[in-house]
Structure formats: C-alpha cells, structure tokens
PDB file as gemmi writes it, atoms N, CA and C in Angstrom:
CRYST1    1.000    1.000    1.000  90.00  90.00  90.00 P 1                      
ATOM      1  N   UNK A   1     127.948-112.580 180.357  1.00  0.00           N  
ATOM      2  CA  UNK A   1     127.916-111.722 181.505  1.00  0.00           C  
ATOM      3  C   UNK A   1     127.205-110.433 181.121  1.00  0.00           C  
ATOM      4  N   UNK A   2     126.577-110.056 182.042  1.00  0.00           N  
ATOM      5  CA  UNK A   2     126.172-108.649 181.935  1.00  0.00           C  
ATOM      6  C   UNK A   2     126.241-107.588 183.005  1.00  0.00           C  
ATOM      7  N   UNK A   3     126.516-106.225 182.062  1.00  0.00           N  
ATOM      8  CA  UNK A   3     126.747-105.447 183.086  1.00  0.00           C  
ATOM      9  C   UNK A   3     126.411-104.066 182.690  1.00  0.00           C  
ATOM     10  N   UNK A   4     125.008-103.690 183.537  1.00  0.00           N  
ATOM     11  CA  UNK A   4     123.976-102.589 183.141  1.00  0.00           C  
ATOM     12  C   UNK A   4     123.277-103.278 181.792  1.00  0.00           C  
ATOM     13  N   UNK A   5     123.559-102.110 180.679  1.00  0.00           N  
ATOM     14  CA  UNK A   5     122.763-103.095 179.457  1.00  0.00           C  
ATOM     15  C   UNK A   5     124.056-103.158 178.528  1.00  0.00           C  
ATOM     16  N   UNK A   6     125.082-104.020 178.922  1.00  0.00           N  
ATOM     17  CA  UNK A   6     125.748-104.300 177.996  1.00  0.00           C  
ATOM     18  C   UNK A   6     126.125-105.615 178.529  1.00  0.00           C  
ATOM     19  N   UNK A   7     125.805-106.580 177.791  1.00  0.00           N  
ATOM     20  CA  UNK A   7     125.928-107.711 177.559  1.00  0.00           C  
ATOM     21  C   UNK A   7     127.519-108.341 176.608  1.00  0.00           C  
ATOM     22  N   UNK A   8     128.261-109.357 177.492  1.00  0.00           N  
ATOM     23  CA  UNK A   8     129.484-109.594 176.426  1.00  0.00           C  
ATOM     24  C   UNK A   8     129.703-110.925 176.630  1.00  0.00           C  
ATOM     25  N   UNK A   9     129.462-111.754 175.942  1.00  0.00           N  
ATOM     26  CA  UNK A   9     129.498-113.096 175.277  1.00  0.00           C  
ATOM     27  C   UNK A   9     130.905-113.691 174.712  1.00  0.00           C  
ATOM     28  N   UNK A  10     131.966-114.108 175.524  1.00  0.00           N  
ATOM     29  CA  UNK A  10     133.342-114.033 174.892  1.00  0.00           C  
ATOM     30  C   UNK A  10     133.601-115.398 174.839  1.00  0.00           C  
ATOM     31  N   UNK A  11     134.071-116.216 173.650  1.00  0.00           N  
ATOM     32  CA  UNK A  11     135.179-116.954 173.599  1.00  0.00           C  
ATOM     33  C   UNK A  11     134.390-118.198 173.521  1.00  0.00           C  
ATOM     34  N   UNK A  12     133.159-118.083 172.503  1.00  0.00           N  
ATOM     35  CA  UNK A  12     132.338-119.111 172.215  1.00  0.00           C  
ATOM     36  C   UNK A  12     132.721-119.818 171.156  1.00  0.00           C  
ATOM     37  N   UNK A  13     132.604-121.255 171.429  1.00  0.00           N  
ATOM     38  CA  UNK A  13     133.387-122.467 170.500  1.00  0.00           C  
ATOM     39  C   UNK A  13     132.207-123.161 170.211  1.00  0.00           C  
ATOM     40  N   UNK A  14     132.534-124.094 169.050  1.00  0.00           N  
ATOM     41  CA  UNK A  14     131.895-125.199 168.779  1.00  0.00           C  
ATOM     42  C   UNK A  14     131.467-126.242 169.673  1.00  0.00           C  
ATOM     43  N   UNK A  15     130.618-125.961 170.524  1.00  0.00           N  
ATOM     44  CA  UNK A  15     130.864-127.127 171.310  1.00  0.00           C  
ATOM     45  C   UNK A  15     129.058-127.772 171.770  1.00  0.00           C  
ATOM     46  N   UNK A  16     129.203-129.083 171.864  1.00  0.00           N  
ATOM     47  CA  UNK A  16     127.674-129.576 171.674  1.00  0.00           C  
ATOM     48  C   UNK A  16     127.434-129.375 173.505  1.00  0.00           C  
ATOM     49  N   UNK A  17     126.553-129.948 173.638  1.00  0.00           N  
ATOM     50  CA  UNK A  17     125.691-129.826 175.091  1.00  0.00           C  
ATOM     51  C   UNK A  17     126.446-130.674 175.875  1.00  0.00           C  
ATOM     52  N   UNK A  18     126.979-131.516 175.448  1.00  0.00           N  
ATOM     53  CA  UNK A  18     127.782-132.808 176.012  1.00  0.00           C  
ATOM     54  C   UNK A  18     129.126-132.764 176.568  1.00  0.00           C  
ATOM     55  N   UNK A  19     129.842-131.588 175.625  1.00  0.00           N  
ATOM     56  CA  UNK A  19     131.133-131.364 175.609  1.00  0.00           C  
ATOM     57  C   UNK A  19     132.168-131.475 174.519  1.00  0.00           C  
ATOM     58  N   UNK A  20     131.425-131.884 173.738  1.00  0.00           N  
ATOM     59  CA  UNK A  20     131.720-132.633 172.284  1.00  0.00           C  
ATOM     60  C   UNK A  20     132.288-131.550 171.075  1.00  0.00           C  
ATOM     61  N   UNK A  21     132.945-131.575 170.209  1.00  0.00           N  
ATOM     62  CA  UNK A  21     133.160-130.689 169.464  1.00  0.00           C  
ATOM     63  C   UNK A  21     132.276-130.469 168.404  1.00  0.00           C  
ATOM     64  N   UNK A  22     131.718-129.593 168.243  1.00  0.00           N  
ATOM     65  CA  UNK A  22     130.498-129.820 166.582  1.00  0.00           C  
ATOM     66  C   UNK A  22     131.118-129.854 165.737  1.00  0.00           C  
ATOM     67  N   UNK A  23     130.735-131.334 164.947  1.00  0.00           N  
ATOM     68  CA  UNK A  23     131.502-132.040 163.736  1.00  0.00           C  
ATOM     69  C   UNK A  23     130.784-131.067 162.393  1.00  0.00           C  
ATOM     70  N   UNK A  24     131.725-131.040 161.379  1.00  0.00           N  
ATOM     71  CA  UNK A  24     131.526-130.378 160.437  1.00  0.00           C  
ATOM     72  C   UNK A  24     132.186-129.128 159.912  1.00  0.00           C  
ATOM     73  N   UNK A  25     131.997-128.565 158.985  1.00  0.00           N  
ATOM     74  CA  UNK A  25     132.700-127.555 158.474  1.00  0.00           C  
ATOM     75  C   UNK A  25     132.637-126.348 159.210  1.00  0.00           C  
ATOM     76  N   UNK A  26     133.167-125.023 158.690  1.00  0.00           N  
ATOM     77  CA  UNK A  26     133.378-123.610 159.455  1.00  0.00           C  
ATOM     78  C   UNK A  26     132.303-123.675 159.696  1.00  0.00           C  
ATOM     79  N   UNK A  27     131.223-123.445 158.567  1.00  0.00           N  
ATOM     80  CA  UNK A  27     129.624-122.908 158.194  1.00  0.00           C  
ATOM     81  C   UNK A  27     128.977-123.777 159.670  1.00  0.00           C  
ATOM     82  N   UNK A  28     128.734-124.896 159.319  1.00  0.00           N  
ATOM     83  CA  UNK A  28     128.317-125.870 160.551  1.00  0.00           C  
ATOM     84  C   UNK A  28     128.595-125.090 162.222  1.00  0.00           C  
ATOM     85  N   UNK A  29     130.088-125.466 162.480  1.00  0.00           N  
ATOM     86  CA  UNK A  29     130.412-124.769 163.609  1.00  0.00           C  
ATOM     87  C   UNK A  29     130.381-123.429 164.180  1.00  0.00           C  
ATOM     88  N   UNK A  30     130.168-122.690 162.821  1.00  0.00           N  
ATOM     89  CA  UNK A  30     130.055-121.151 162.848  1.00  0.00           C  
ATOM     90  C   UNK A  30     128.323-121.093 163.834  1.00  0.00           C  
ATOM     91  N   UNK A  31     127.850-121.664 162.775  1.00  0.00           N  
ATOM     92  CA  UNK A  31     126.343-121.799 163.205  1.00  0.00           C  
ATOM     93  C   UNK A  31     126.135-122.219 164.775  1.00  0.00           C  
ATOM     94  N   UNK A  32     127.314-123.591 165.271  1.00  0.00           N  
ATOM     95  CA  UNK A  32     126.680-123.502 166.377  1.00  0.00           C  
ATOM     96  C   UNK A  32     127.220-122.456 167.586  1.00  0.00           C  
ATOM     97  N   UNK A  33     128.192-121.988 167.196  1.00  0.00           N  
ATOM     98  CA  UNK A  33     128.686-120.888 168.639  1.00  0.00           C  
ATOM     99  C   UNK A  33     127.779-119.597 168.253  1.00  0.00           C  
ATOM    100  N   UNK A  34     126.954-119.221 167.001  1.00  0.00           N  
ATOM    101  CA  UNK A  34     126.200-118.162 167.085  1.00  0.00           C  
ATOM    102  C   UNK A  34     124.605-118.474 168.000  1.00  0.00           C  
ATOM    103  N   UNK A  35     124.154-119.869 167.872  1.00  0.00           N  
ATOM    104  CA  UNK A  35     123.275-120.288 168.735  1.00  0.00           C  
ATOM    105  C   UNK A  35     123.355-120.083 170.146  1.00  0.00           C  
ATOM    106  N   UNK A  36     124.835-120.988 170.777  1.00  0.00           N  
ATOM    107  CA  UNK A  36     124.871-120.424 172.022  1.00  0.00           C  
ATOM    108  C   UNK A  36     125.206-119.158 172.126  1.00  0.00           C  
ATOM    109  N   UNK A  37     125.664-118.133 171.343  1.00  0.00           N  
ATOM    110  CA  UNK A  37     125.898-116.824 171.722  1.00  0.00           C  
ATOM    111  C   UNK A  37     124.373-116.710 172.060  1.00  0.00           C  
ATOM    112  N   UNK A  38     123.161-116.616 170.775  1.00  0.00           N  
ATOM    113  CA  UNK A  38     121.893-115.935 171.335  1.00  0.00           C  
ATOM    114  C   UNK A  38     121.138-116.771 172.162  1.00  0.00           C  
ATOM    115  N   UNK A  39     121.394-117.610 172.261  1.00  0.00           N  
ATOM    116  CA  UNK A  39     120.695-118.311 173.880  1.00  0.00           C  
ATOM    117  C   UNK A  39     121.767-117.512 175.204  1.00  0.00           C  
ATOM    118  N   UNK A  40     122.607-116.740 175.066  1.00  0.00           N  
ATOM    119  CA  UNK A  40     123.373-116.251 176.344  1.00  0.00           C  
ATOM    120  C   UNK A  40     122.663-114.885 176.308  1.00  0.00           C  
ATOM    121  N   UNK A  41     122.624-114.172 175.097  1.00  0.00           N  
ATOM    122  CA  UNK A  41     122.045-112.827 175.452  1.00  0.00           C  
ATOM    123  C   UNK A  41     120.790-112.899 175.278  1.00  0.00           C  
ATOM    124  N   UNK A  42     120.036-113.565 174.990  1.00  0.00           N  
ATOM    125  CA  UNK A  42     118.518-114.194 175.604  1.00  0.00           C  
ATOM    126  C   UNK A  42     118.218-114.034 177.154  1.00  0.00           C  
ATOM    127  N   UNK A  43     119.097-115.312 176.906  1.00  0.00           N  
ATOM    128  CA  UNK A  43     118.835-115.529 178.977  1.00  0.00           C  
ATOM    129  C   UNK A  43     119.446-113.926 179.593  1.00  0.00           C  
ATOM    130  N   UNK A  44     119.890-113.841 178.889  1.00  0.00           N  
ATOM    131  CA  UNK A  44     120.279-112.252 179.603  1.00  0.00           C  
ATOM    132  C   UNK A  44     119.632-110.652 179.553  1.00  0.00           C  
ATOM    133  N   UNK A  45     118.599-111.115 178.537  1.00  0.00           N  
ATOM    134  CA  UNK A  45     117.331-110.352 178.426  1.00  0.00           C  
ATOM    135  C   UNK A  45     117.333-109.448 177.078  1.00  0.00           C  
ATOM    136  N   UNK A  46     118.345-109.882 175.851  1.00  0.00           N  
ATOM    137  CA  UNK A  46     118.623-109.050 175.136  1.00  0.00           C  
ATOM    138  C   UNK A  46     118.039-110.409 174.111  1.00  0.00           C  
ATOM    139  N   UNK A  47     118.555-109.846 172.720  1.00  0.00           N  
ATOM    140  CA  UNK A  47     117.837-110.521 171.820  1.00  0.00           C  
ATOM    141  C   UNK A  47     119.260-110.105 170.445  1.00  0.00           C  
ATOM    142  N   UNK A  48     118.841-110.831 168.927  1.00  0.00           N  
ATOM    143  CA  UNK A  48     119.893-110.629 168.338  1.00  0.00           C  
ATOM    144  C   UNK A  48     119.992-109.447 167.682  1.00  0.00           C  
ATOM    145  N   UNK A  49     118.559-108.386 167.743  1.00  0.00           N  
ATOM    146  CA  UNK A  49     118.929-107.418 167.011  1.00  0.00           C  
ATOM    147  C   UNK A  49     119.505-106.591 168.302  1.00  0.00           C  
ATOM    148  N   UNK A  50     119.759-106.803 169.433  1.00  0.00           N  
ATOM    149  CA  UNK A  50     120.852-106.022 169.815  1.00  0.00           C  
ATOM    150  C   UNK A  50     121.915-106.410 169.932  1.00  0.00           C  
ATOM    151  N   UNK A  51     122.704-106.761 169.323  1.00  0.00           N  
ATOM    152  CA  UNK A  51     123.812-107.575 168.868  1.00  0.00           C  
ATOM    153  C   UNK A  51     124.362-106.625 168.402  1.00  0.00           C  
ATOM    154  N   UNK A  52     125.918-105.751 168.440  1.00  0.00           N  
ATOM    155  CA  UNK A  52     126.217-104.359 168.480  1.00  0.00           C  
ATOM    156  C   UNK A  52     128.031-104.747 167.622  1.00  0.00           C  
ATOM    157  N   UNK A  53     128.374-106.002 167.928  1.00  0.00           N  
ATOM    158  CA  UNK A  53     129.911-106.716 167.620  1.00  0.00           C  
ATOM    159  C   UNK A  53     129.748-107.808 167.789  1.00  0.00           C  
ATOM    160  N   UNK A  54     130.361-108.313 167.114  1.00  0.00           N  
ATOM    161  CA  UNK A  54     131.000-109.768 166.600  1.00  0.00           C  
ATOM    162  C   UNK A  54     132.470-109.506 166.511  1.00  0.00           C  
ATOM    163  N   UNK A  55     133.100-110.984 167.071  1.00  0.00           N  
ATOM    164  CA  UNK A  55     134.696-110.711 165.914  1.00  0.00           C  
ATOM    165  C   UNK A  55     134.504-112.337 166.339  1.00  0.00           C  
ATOM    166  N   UNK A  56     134.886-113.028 165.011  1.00  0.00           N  
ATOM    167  CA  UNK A  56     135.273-114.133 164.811  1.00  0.00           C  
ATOM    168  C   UNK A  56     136.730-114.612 164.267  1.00  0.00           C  
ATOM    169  N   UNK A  57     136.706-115.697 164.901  1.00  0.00           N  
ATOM    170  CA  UNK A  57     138.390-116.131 164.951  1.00  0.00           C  
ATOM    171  C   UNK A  57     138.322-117.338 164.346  1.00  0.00           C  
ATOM    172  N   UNK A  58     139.150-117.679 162.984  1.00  0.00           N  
ATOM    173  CA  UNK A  58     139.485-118.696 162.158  1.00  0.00           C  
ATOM    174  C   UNK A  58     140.824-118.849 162.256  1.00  0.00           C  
ATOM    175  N   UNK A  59     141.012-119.868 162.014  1.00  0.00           N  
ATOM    176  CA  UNK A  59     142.024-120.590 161.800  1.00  0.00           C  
ATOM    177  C   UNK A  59     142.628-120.877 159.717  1.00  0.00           C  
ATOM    178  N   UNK A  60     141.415-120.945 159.116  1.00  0.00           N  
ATOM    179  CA  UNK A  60     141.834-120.863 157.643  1.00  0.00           C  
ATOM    180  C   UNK A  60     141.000-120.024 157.124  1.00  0.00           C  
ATOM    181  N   UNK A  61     142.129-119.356 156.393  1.00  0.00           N  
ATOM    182  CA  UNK A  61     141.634-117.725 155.756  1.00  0.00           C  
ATOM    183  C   UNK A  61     140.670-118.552 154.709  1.00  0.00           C  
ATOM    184  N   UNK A  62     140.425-119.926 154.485  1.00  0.00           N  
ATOM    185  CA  UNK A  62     139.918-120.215 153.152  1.00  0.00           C  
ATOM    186  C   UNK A  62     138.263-120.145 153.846  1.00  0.00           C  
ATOM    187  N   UNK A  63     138.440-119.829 155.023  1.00  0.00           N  
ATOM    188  CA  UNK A  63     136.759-120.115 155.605  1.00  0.00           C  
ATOM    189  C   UNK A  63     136.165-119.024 155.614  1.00  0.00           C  
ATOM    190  N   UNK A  64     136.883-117.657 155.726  1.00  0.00           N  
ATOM    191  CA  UNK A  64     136.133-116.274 155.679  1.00  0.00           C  
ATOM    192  C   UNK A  64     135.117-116.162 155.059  1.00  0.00           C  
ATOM    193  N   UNK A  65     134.916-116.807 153.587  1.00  0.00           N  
ATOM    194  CA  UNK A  65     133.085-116.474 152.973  1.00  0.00           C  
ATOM    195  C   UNK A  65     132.337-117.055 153.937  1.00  0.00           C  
ATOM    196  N   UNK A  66     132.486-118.536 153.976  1.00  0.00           N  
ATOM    197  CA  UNK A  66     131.979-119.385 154.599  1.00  0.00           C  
ATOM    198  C   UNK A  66     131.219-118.816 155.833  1.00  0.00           C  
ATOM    199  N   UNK A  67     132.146-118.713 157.153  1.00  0.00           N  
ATOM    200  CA  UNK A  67     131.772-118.289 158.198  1.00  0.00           C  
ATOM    201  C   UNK A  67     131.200-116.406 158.154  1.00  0.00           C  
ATOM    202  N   UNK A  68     131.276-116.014 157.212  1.00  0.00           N  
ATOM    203  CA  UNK A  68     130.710-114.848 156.792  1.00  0.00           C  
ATOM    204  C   UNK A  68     129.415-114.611 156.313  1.00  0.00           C  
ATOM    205  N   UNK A  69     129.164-116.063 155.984  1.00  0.00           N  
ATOM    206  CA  UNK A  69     127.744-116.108 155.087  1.00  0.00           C  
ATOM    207  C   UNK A  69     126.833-116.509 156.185  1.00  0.00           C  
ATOM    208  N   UNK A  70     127.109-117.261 157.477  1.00  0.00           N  
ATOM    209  CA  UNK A  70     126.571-117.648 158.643  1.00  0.00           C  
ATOM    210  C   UNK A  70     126.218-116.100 159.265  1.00  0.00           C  
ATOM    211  N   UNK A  71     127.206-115.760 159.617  1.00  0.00           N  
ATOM    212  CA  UNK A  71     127.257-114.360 160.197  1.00  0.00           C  
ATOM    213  C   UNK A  71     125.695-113.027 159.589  1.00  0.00           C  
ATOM    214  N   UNK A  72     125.923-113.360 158.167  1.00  0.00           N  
ATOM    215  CA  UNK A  72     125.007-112.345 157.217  1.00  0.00           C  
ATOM    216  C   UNK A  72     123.739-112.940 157.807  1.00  0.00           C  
ATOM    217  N   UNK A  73     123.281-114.088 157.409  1.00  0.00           N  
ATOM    218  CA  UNK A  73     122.224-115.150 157.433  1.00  0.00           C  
ATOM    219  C   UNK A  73     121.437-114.605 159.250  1.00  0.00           C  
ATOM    220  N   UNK A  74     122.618-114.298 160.131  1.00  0.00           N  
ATOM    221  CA  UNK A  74     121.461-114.275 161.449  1.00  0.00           C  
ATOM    222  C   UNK A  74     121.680-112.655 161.763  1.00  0.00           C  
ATOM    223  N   UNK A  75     122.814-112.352 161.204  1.00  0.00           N  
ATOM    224  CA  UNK A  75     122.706-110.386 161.611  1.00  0.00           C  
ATOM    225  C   UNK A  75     122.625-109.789 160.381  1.00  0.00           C  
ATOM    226  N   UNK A  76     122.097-109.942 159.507  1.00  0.00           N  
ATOM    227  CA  UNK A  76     122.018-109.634 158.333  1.00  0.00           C  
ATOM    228  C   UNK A  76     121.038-108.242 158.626  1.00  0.00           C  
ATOM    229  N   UNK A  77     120.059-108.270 158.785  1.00  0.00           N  
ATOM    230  CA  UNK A  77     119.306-106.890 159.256  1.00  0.00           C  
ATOM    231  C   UNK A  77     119.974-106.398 160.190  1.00  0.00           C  
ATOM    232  N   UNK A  78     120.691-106.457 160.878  1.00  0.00           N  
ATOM    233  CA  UNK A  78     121.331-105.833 162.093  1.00  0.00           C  
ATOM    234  C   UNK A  78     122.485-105.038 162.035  1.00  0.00           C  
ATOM    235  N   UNK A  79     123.216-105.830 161.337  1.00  0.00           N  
ATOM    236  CA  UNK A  79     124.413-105.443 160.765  1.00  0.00           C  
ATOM    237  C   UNK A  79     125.783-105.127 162.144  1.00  0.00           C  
ATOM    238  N   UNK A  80     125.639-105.680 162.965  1.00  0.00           N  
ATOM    239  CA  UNK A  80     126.691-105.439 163.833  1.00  0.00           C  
ATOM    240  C   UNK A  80     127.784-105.120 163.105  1.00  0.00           C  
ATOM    241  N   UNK A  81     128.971-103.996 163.881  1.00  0.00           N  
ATOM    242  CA  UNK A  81     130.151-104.008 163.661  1.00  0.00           C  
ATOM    243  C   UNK A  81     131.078-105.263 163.672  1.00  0.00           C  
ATOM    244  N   UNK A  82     131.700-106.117 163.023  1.00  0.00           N  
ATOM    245  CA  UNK A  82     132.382-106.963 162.720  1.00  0.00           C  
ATOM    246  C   UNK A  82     133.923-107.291 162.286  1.00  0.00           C  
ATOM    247  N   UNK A  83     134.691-107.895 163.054  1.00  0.00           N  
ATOM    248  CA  UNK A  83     136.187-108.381 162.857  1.00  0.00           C  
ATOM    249  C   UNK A  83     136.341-109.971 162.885  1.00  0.00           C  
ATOM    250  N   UNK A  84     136.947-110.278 161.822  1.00  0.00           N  
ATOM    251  CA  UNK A  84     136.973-111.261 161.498  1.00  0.00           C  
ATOM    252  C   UNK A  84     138.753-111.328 161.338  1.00  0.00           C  
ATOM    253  N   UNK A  85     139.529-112.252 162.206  1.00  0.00           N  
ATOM    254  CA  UNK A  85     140.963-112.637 162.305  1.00  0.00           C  
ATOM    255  C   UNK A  85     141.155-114.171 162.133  1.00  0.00           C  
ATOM    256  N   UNK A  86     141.949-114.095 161.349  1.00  0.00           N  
ATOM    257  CA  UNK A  86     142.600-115.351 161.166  1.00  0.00           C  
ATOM    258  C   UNK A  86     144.071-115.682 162.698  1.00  0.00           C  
ATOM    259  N   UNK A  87     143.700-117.234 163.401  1.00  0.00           N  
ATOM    260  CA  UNK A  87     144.635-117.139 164.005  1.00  0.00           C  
ATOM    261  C   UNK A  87     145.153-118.508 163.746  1.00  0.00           C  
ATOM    262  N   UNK A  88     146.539-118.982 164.401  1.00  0.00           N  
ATOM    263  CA  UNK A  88     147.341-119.888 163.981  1.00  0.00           C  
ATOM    264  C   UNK A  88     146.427-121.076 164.852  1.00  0.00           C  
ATOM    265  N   UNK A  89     145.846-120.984 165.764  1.00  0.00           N  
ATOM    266  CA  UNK A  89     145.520-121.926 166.210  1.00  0.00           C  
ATOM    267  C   UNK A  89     144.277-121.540 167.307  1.00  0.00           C  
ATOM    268  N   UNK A  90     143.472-122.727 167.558  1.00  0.00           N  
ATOM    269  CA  UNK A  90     142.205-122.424 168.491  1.00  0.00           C  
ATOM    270  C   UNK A  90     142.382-123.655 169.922  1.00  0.00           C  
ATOM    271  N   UNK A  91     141.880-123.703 171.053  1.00  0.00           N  
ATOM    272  CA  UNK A  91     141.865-124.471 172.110  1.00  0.00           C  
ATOM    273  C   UNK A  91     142.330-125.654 171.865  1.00  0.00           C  
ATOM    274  N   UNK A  92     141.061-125.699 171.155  1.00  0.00           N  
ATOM    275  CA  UNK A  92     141.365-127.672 170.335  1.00  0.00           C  
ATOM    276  C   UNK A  92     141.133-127.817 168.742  1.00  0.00           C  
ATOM    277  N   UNK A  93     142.080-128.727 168.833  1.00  0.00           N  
ATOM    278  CA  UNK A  93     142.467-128.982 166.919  1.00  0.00           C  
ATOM    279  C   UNK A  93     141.337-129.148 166.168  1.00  0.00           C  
ATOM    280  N   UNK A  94     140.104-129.642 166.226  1.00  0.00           N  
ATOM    281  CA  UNK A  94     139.151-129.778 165.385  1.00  0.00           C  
ATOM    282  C   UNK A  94     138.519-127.937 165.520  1.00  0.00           C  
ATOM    283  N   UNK A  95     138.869-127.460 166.283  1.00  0.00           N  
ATOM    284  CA  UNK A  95     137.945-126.611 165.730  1.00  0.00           C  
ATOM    285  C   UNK A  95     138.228-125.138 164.810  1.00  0.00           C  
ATOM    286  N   UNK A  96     137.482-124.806 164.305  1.00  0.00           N  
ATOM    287  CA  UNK A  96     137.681-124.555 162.774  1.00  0.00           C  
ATOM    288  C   UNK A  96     137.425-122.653 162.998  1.00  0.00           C  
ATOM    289  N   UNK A  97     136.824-121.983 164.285  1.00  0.00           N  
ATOM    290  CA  UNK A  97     135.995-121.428 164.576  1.00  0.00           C  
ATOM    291  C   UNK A  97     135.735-120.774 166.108  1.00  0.00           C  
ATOM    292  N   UNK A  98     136.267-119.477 166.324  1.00  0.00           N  
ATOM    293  CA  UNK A  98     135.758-118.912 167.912  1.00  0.00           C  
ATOM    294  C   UNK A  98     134.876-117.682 167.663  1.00  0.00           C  
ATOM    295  N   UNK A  99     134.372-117.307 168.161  1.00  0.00           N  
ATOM    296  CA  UNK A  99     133.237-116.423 168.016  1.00  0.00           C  
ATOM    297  C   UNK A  99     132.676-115.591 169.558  1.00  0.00           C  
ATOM    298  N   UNK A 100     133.002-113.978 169.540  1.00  0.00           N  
ATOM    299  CA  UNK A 100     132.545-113.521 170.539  1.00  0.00           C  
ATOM    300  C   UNK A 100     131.969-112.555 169.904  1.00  0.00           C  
ATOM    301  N   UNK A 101     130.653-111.796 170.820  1.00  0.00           N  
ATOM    302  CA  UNK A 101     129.453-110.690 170.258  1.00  0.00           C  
ATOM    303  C   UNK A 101     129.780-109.876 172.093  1.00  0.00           C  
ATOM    304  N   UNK A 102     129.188-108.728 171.610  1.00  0.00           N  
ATOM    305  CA  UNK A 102     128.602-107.757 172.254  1.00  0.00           C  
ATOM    306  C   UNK A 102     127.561-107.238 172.170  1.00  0.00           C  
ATOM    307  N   UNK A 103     126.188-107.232 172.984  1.00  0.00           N  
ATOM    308  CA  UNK A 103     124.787-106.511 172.753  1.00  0.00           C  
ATOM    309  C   UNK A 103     124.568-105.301 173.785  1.00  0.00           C  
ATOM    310  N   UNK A 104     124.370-104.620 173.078  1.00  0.00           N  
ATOM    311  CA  UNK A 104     123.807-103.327 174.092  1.00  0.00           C  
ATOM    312  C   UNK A 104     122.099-103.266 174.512  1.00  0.00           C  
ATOM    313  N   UNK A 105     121.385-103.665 175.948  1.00  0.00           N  
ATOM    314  CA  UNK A 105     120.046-103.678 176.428  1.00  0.00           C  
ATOM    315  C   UNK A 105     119.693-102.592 176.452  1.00  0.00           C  
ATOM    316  N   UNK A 106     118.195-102.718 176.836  1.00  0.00           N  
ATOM    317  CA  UNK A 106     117.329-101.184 177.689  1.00  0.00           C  
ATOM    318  C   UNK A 106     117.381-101.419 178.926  1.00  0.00           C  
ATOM    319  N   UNK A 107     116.711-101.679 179.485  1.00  0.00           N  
ATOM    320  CA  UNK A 107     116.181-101.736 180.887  1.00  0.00           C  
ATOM    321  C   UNK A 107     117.132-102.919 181.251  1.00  0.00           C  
ATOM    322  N   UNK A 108     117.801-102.290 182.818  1.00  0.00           N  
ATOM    323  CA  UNK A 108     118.916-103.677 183.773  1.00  0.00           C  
ATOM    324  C   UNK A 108     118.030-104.164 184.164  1.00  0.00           C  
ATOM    325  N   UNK A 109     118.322-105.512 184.037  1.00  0.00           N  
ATOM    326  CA  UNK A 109     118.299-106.625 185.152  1.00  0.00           C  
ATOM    327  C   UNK A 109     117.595-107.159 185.875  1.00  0.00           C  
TER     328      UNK A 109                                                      
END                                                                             
C-alpha cells in the first residue's frame, strides 16, 4: 500500500505464485518474501534503495545469520533500519520466515 511517499509492505511470507509454500531453508524463503516485497514497492514506484525498515519474523533463533545474510546481500548498501524477532509460531507450519519493509518515495502517485 501506499500512502503519499511512504510505501508499507506488511506480512510477506514464503509463498510461490501458485499459493504454494517456498520449499527450502530460512535463506531460500527469506529470499523469496524479499522478492515479492521489491516487486510491491516497484509496482509502487519506489525501488530497494528506498527501503527505510525491515523487521523479520523467525520462528528459530538458529536462522538469524542465515536470514541476515539474505537481508545484507539485497540492502547491504542501503542499510535499512532493521528488527529481527523470533516468534513461537508463523500462519503455516512450514514456514520458517515473515518479512515486512517500509520505503520512503519522492514524487506521489
């Protein structure tokens, strides 16, 4: 959604085009909810270096490098502000991984 030039991308999962859960580890799934995050603030006219927050939500504290090293790898020049929580549980059992960003635009709409 966007609103003026702030763009907020919430409560993005692993999930394929189909409906499917993306099979594979944190790293794997990490990777794919950061894709659909920047295909949302794309289509929304922003891009990843305005990418301003992240907070990602795990389920095993053993994944924090893991899904951290995904994180570095696409905002690594950018450096968004970042929270990373461990929670007891996500929507559905396979997944390993939730992921929401915030980007701040120039010009609305």
């Amino acid at each position: 959604m966007r609103v003026g030039e702030r763009i907020l991308v919430s409560g993005t999962a692993p999930v394929e085009p189909d409906g499917s859960s993306t099979p594979g580890d944190a790293a794997a799934q990490a990777r794919r909810c950061f894709a659909i995050i920047l295909k949302a603030v794309e289509d929304l006219g922003g891009s990843a270096a305005d990418v301003v927050r992240t907070r990602m939500y795990i389920v095993d504290p053993a994944d924090a490098d893991a899904v951290g090293q995904v994180h570095g790898e696409i905002f690594g020049g950018v450096r968004p502000a970042a929270t990373m929580v461990v929670v007891s549980a996500l929507l559905r059992a396979e997944w390993l991984v939730e992921i929401e960003a915030e980007a701040l635009v120039g010009d609305e709409v």
